[in-house]
C-alpha positions as CSV (number, residue, x, y, z in Angstrom):
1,X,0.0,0.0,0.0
2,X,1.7,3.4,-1.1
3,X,1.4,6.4,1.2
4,X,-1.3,8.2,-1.4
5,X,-3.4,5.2,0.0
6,X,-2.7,4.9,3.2
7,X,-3.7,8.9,3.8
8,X,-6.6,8.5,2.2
9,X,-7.7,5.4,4.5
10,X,-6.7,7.3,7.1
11,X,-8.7,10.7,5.9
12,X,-11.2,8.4,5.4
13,X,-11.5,6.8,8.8
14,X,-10.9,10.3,10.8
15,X,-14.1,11.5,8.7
16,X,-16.0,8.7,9.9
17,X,-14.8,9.1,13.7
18,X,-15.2,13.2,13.2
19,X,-19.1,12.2,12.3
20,X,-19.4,9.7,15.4
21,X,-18.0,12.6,17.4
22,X,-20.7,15.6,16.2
23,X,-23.3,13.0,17.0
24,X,-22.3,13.6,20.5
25,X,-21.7,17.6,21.0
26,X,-24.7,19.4,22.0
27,X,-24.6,22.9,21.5
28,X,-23.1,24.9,24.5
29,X,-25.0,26.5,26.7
30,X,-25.1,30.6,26.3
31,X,-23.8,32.0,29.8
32,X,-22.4,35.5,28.3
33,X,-24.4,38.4,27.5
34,X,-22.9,40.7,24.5
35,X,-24.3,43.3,22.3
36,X,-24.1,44.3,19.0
37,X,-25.0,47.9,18.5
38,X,-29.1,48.0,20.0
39,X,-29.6,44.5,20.3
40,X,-28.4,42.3,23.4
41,X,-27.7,38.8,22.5
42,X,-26.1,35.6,24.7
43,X,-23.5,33.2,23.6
44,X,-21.3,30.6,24.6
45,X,-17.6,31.3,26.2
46,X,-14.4,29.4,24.7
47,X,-14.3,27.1,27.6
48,X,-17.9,26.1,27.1
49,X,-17.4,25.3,23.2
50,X,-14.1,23.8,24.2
51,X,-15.7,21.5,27.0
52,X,-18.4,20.1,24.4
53,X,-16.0,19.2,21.9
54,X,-12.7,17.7,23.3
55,X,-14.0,15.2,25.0
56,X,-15.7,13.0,22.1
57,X,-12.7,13.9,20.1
58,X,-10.2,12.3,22.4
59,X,-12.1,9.3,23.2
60,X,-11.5,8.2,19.6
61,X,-8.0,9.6,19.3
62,X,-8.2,12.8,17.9
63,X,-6.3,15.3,18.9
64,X,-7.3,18.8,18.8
65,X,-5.1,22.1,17.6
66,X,-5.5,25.8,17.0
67,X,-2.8,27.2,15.7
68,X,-2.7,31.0,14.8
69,X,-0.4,33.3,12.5
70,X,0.0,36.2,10.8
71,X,-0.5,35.9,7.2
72,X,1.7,38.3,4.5
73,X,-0.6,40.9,4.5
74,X,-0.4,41.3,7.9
75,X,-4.1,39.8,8.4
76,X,-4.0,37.2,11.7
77,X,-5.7,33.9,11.0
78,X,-6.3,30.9,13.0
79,X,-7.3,27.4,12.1
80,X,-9.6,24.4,13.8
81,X,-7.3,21.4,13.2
82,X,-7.8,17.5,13.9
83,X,-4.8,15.1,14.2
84,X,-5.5,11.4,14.0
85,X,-2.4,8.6,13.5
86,X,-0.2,11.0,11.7
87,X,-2.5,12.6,9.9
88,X,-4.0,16.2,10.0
89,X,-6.9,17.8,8.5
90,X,-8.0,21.3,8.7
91,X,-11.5,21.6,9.3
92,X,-11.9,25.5,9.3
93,X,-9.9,28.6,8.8
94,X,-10.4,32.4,10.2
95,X,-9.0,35.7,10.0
96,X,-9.1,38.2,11.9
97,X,-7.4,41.5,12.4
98,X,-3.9,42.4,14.8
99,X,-4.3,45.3,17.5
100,X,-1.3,47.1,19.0
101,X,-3.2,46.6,22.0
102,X,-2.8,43.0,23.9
103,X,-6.0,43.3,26.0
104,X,-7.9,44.0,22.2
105,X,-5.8,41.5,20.4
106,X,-6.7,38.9,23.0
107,X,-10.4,39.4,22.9
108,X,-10.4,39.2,19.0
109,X,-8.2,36.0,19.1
110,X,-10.3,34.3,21.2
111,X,-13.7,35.6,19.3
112,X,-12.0,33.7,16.2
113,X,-10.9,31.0,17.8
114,X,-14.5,30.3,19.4
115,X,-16.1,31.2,16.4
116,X,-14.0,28.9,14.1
117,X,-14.7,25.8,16.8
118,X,-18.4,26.0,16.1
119,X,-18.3,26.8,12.3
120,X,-15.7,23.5,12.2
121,X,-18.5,21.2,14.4
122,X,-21.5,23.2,13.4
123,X,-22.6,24.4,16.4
124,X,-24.6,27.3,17.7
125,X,-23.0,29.1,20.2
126,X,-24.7,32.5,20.1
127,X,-28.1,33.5,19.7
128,X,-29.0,34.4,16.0
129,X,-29.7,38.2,15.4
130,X,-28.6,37.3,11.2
131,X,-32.2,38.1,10.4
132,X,-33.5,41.1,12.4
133,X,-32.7,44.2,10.6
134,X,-33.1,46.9,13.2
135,X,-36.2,48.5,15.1
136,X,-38.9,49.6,12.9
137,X,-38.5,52.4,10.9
138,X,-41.6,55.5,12.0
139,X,-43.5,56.3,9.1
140,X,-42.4,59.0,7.3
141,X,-44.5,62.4,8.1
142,X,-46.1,64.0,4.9
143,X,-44.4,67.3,3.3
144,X,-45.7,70.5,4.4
145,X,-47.8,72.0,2.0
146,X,-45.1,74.5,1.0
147,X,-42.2,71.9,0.7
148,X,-44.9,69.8,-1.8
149,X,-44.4,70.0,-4.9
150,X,-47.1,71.9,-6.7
151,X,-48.6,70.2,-9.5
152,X,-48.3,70.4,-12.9
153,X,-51.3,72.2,-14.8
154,X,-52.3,70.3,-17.4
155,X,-52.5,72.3,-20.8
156,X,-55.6,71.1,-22.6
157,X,-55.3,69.0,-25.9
158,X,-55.7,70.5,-29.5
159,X,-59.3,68.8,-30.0
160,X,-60.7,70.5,-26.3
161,X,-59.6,73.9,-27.3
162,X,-61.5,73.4,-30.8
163,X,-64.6,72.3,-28.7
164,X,-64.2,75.1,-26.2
165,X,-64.1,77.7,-28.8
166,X,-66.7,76.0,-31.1
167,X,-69.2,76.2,-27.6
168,X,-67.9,80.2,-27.6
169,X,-69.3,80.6,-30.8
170,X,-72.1,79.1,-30.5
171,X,-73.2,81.2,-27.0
172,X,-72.1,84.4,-28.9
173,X,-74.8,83.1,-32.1
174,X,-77.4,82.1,-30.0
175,X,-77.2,85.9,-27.5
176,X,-77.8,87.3,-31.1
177,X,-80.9,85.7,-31.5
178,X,-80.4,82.4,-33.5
179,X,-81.5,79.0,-31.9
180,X,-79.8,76.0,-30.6
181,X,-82.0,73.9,-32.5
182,X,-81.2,75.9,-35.7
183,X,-77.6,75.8,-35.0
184,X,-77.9,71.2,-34.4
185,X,-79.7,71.2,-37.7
186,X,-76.9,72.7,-39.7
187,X,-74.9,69.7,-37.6
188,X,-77.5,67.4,-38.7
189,X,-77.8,68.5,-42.6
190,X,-73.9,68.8,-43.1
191,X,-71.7,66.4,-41.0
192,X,-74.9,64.2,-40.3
193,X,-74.1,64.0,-36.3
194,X,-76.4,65.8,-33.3
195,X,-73.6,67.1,-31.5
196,X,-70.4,68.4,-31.8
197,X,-68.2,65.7,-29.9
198,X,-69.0,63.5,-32.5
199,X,-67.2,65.4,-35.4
200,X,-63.8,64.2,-36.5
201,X,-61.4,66.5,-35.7
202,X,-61.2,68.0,-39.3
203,X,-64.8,68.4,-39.3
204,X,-64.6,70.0,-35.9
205,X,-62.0,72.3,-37.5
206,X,-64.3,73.2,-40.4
207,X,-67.7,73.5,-38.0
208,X,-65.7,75.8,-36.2
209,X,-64.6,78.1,-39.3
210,X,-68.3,78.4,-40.6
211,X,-69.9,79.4,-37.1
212,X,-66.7,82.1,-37.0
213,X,-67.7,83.2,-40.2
214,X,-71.3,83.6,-38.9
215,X,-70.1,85.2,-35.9
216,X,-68.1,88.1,-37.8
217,X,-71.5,88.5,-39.8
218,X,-73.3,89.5,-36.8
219,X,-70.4,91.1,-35.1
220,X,-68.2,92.7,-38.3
221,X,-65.3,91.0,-36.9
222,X,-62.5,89.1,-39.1
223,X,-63.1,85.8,-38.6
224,X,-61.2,84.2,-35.6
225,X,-58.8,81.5,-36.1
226,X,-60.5,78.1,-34.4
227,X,-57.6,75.7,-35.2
């Protein structure tokens, strides 16, 4: 049997033991209190995680490491490793960041280190606050009527303004003495419609030239421009 073999056996085996062990790792129990901007949250110390998972890892031979270094780019990392009959496997890997400071360096070491355990045996070791995105927002109070913007007049269309001045010249005929019902029959008897909204646009343009022409009759006017 050549060595490729034999480490894979063996990676093989620790795998097997590694699942054995997670069988028997509850997650630790959450005796620290932290927070995290508003929110308060418990989670589990080092010791605690440390406690549930040594145990089942030595009664099957493993041996438990984590090592920490400082990378090239002067990023810290430090890694979950299991050693079983000469071999080693590296379950999971963390940065985090170096502090002048040894009190601050020290409390980010072991927050990797803790955090890295429980990633490596999935564990939960703190209470989830992933999904709670922050106190509720208060509605939004509505603009003061000087800060709103004003809105914007709406400019009638080409066909209204034919209408309106077509119903101008028809008040101006009708105050000089001619009918309504005269004025419909000329509707009736030329464009063959009762009313006015019923006129295509070019007949509305052409009703409106002969009632101007009518208009500057009575009135002596030139005759206004209705298009």
């Amino acid at each position: 049997m050549d060595e490729t073999q034999t480490y894979e056996g063996l990676a093989a085996e620790l795998m097997e033991l590694l699942s054995e062990a997670q069988k028997e790792m509850p997650n630790p129990k959450k005796s620290r209190e932290g927070q995290k901007g508003y929110q308060k949250y418990k989670y589990a110390t080092l010791d605690a995680v440390l406690d549930i998972v040594k145990a089942p890892l030595n009664e099957r031979g493993i041996f438990l490491s984590q090592p920490s270094g400082k990378l090239d780019d002067g990023t810290m990392r430090v890694q979950t490793v299991v050693f079983y009959k000469g071999t080693q496997m590296v379950l999971d890997t963390k940065p985090y960041e170096y502090d002048s400071d040894p009190q601050e360096f020290g409390k980010r070491e072991t927050y990797a280190r803790r955090y890295s355990l429980l990633t490596a045996f999935g564990l939960a070791g703190e209470d989830d606050t992933d999904g709670d995105t922050g106190p509720a927002k208060a509605a939004p109070k509505p603009a003061s009527k000087a800060a709103q913007p004003k809105k914007e007049q709406q400019v009638p269309d080409r066909r209204t303004r034919m209408l309106a001045k077509v119903a101008k010249y028809k008040a101006t005929l009708m105050e000089r003495g001619l009918s309504e019902d005269g004025l419909n029959a000329y509707l009736t008897a030329h464009y063959n419609v009762d009313s006015p909204d019923k006129l295509t646009d070019e007949q509305l343009i052409d009703y409106g030239k002969q009632l101007a022409k009518t208009v500057e009759e009575y009135e002596g006017k030139e005759t206004p421009n209705v298009d």
